[in-house]
C-alpha positions in Angstrom: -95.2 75.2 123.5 -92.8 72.6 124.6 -89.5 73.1 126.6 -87.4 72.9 123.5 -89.1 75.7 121.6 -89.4 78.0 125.4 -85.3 77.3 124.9 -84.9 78.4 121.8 -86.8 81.8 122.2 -84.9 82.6 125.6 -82.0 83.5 123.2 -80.9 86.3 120.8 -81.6 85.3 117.0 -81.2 88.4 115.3 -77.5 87.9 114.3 -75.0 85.6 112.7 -72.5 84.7 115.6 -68.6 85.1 115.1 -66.7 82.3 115.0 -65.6 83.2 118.9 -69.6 83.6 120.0 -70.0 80.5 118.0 -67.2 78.9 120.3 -69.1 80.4 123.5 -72.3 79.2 122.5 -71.0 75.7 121.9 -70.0 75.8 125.1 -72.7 77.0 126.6 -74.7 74.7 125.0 -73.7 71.5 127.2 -75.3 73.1 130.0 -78.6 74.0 128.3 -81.9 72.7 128.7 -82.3 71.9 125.3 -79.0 69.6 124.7 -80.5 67.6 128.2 -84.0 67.1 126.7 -82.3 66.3 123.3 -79.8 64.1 124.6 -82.1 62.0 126.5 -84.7 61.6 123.5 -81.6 60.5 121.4 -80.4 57.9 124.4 -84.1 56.8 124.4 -84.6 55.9 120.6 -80.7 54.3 120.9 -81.6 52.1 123.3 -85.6 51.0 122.2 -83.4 49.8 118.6 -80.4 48.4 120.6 -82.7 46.3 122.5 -84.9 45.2 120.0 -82.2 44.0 117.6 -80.5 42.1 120.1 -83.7 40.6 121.0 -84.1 39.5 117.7 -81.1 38.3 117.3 -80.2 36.5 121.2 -84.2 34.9 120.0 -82.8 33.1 116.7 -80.2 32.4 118.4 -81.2 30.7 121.1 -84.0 28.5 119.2 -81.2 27.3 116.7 -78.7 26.4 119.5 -81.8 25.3 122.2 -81.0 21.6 121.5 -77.3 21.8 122.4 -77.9 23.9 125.2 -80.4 21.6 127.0 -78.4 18.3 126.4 -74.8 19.8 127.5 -75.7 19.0 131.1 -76.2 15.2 132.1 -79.3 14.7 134.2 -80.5 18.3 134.0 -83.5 18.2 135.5 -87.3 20.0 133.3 -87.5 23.1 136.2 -83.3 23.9 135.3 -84.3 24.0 131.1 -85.5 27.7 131.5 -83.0 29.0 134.2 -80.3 27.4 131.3 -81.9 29.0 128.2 -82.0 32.8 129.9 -78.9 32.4 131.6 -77.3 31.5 127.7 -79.4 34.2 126.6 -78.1 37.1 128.8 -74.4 35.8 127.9 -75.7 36.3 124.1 -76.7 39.7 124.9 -72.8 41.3 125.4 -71.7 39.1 122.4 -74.0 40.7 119.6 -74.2 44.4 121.3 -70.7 45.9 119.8 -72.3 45.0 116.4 -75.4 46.4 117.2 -74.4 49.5 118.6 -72.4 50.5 115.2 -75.6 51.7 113.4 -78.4 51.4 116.0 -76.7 55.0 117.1 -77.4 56.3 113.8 -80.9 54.5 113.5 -82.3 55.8 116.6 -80.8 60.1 116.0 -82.5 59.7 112.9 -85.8 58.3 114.6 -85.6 61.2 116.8 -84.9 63.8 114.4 -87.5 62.8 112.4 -90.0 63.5 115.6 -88.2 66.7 116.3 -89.2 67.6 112.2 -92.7 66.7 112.4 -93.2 68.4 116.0 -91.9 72.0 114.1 -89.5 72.2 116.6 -86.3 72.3 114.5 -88.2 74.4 112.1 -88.3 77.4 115.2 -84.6 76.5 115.2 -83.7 78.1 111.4 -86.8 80.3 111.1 -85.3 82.0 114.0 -82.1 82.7 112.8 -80.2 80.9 115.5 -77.0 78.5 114.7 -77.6 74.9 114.3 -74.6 74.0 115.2 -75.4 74.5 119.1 -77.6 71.7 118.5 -75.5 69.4 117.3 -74.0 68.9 120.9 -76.6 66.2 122.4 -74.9 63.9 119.3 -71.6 64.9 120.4 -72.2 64.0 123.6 -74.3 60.6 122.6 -71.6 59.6 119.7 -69.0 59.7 122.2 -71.3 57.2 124.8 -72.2 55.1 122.2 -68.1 54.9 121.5 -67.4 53.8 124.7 -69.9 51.9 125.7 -69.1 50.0 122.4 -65.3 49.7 123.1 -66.1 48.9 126.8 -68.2 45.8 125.7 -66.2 44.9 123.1 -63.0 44.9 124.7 -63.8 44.0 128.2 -67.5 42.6 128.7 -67.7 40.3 125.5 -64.4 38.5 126.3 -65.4 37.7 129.7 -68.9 36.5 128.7 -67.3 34.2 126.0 -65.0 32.9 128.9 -68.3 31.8 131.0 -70.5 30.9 128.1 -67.1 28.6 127.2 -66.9 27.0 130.3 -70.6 26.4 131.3 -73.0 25.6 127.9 -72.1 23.8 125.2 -70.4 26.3 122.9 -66.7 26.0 122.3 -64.7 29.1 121.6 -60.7 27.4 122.2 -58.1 25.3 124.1 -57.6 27.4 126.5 -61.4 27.6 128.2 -61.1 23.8 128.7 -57.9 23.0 130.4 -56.3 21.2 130.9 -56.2 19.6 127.5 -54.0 18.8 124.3 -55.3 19.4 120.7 -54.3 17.5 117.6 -51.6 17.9 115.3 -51.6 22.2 114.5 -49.4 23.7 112.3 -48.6 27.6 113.2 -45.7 29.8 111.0 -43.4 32.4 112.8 -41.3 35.1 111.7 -39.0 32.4 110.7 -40.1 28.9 111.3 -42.7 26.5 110.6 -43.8 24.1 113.5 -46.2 21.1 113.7 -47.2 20.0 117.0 -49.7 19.0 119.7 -50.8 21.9 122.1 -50.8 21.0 125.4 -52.8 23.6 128.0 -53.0 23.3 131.9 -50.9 24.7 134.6 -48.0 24.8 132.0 -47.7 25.8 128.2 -46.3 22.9 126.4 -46.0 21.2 123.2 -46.1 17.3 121.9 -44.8 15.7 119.4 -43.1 18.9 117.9 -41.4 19.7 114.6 -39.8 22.8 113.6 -38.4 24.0 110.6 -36.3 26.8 111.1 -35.5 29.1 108.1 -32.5 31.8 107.7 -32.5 34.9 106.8 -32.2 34.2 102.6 -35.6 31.7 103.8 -33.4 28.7 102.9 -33.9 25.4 105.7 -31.2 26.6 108.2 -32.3 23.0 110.8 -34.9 20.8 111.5 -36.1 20.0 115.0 -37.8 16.6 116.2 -38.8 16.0 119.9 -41.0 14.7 122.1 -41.9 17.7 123.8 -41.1 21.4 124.3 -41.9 24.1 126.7 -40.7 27.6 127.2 -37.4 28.7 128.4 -37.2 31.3 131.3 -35.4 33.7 128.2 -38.4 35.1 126.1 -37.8 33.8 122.5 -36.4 30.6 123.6 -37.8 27.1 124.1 -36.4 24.4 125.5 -37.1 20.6 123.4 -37.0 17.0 124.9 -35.8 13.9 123.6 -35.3 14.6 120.2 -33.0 15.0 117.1 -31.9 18.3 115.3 -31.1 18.0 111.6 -28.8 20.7 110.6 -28.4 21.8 106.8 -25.2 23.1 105.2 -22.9 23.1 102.0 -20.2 21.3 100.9 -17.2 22.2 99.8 -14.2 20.6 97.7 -16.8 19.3 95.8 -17.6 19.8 92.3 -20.8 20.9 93.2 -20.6 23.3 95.7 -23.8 23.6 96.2 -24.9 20.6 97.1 -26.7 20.7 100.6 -25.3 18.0 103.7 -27.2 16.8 106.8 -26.0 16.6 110.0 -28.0 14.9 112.4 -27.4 15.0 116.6 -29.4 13.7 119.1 -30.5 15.3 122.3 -31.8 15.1 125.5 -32.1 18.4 126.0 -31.6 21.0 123.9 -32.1 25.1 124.5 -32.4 27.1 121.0 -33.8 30.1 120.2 -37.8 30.0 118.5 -39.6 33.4 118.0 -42.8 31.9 119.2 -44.9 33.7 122.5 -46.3 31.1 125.2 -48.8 33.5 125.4 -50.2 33.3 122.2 -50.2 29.4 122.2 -52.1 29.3 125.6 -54.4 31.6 123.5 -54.3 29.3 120.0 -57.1 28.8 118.1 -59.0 32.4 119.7 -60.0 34.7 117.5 -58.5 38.3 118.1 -62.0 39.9 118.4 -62.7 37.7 121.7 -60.1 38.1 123.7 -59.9 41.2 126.0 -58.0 44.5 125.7 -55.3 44.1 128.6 -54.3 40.5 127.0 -54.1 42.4 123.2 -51.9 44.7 124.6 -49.7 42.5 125.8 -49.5 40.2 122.7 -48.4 43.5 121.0 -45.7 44.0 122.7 -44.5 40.9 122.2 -44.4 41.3 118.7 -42.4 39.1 116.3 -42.5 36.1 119.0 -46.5 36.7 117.9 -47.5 34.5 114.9 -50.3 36.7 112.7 -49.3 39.6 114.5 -51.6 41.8 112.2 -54.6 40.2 113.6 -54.3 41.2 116.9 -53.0 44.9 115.9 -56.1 45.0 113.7 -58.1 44.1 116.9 -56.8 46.5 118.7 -57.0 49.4 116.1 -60.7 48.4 115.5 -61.9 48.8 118.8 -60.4 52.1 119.1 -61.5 53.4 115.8 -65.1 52.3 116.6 -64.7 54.9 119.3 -64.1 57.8 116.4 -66.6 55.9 114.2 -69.4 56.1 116.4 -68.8 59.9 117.0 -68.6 61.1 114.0 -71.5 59.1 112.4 -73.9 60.4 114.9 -73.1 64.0 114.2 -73.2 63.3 110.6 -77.0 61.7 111.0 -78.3 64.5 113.1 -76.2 67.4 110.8 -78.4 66.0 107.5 -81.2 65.0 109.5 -81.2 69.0 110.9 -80.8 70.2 107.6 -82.2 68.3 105.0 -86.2 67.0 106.7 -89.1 69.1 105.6 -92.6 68.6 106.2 -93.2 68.0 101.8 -90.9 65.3 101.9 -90.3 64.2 105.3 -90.6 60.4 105.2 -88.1 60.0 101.8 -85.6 62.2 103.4 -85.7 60.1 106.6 -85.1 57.4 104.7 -81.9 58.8 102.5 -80.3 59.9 105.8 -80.7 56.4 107.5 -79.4 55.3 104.2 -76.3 58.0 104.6 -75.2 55.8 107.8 -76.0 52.2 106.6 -73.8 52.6 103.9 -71.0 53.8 106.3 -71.7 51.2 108.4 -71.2 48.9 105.4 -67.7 51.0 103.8 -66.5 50.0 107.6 -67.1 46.5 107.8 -65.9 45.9 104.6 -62.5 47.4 105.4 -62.4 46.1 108.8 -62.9 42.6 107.1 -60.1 43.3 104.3 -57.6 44.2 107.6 -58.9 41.3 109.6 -58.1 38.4 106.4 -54.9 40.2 105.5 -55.8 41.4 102.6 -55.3 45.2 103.4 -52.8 47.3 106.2 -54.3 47.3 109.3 -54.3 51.1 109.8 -55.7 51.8 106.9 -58.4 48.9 107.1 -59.6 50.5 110.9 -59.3 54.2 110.5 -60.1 55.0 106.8 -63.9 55.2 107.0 -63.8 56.7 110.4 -61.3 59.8 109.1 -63.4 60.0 105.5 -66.2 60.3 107.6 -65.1 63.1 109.6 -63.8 64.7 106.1 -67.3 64.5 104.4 -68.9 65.6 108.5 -66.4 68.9 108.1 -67.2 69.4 104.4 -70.9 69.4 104.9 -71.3 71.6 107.5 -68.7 73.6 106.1 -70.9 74.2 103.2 -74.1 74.8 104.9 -72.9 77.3 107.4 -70.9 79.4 104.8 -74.6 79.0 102.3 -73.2 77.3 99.5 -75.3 74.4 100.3 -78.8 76.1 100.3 -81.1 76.3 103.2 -83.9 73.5 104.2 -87.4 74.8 102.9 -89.9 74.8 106.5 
């Protein structure tokens, strides 16, 4: 008899617990010996198909990229090749693990339930009468690792391993991880304004060869900005341009058409006007959202309509947290159907339709986290609308089975 089944038998079966006793024994159940010897099995199978897929991945990888990697460093010599390739290989390792965390959680519950199924050890569980829901508190505690962990690589780890793997192998991720430099003509749209310019990154933000078309509040051409260079003001929202001309657009009157647009043209030297554009974000130009770390996101939120694209940063932001929610609730969804749907007459197919259960979720979510990420849908509902139908269907189903309308598994 293993240690599992001696826990289950230590315990009263005989009746069905109140709602408070079901409280209690939830409760209780944290400190049991089952939810340690559970919880461990579950971290086990989590992390032998966490490391295996990012082995497989970091592998590909690596051989597709080994050229580059070996030729990025003039007059390496044969004994540095390996030292290179693993050091690339370990920085490949943070950068594919948020991904792979998303379903490998649900992957390796199911793995383990299915053991638990064929040992007859969840079997003692219903034939004797106990609640399955004390059981359910290994995934609780395991979604909510797998959460963090996930948001803690994501949102920390990751960024800093693209800022290394930037500045010492041959892959390029933006401007900013090889200053100082200046990038070609870009062209970037504000709240109000459309600009063209060279980006110039080093000690000091500043921009070359700069045009900006400022647009009022009806979005007709309000002025026209030409100068050599620009760089930020001390006042956030205002930039300060160099040698240059502003063109300034208004209507004539006394005329017989009145709406007939004029030109005024000045020169400057130096000229001080407000631009709703964040010297933050253009040391940052050219980054996508998902690589740069939490505490910079944060910050680039608050600075909001100085932030060109602001949704892609919020959708950043909300998809890291929601992962936290996403990984929580799938978990305790697998191991609910995996508890009460695996039988020994059809074991393997049920396996099977419960791993299916959490691809497609994992599916449903990066679909809508792609939808928020191009635009095409709000960003709150692109980040947390899988993650709260998931926890509607988790409530629903375990709703149903505990009050019987579901039916019971056959042992």
């Amino acid at each position: 008899m293993s240690d599992i089944s001696k826990e289950f038998l230590r315990h009263d079966f005989g009746s069905r617990q109140t709602p408070g006793g079901l409280i209690k024994s939830i409760t209780r159940a944290f400190l049991r010996l089952e939810t340690r010897l559970v919880t461990i099995l579950y971290l086990q199978r989590v992390t032998i198909l966490a490391l295996v897929t990012v082995s497989i991945i970091v592998a590909l990888d690596v051989s597709a990229n080994v050229d580059g990697l070996l030729s990025s460093t003039e007059q390496a010599e044969a004994s540095q090749d390996l030292g290179r390739i693993v050091y690339y290989a370990l920085l490949r390792v943070s950068f594919v693990t948020p991904s792979v965390l998303l379903f490998a959680g649900v992957w390796g519950v199911v793995w383990a339930e299915y053991t638990l199924a064929t040992s007859n050890e969840r079997f003692m569980l219903f034939n004797c009468g106990r609640s399955y829901i004390p059981s359910l508190v290994p995934a609780l505690v395991v979604g909510i690792l797998v959460g963090l962990l996930h948001f803690a690589v994501s949102g920390y780890l990751k960024p800093w391993t693209v800022e290394l793997e930037a500045t010492t192998t041959h892959r390029s991720y933006g401007l900013k991880f090889e200053r100082p430099v200046q990038s070609g003509e870009r062209w970037f749209a504000g709240t109000d304004f459309i600009a063209r310019a060279r980006v110039e990154i080093g000690d000091e933000i500043r921009l070359h060869d700069v045009y900006v078309f400022d647009y009022g509040e009806n979005r007709d051409l309000q002025f026209i900005i030409r100068a050599a260079s620009a760089e930020p003001a001390r006042d956030p929202g205002r930039w300060t341009f160099r040698s240059g001309t502003v063109s300034y657009f208004s209507t004539l009157s006394g005329t017989a058409d009145n709406n007939r647009p004029a030109l005024e043209q000045n020169r400057f030297d130096a000229l001080e006007t407000d631009l709703a554009l964040s010297p933050l974000w253009v040391e940052n130009i050219g980054i996508l959202p998902i690589l740069l770390p939490q505490p910079l996101l944060a910050e680039l939120l608050e600075q909001g309509e100085l932030v060109p694209n602001l949704y892609k940063y919020e959708m950043t932001v909300y998809e890291r947290y929601a992962s936290i929610l996403y990984c929580l609730v799938t978990v305790l969804l697998t191991a609910h159907l995996s508890m009460t749907r695996f039988s020994s007459d059809r074991m393997p197919y049920r396996a099977l339709s419960v791993a299916l259960v959490g691809f497609g979720a994992y599916f449903f979510f990066s679909v809508t986290l792609m939808l928020g990420h191009h635009g095409y849908s709000p960003t709150l509902f692109a980040a947390w609308a899988i993650p709260l139908a998931a926890v509607a269907v988790l409530s629903a189903t375990i709703y149903s089975y505990v009050a019987g309308t579901s039916g019971k598994p056959s042992g």
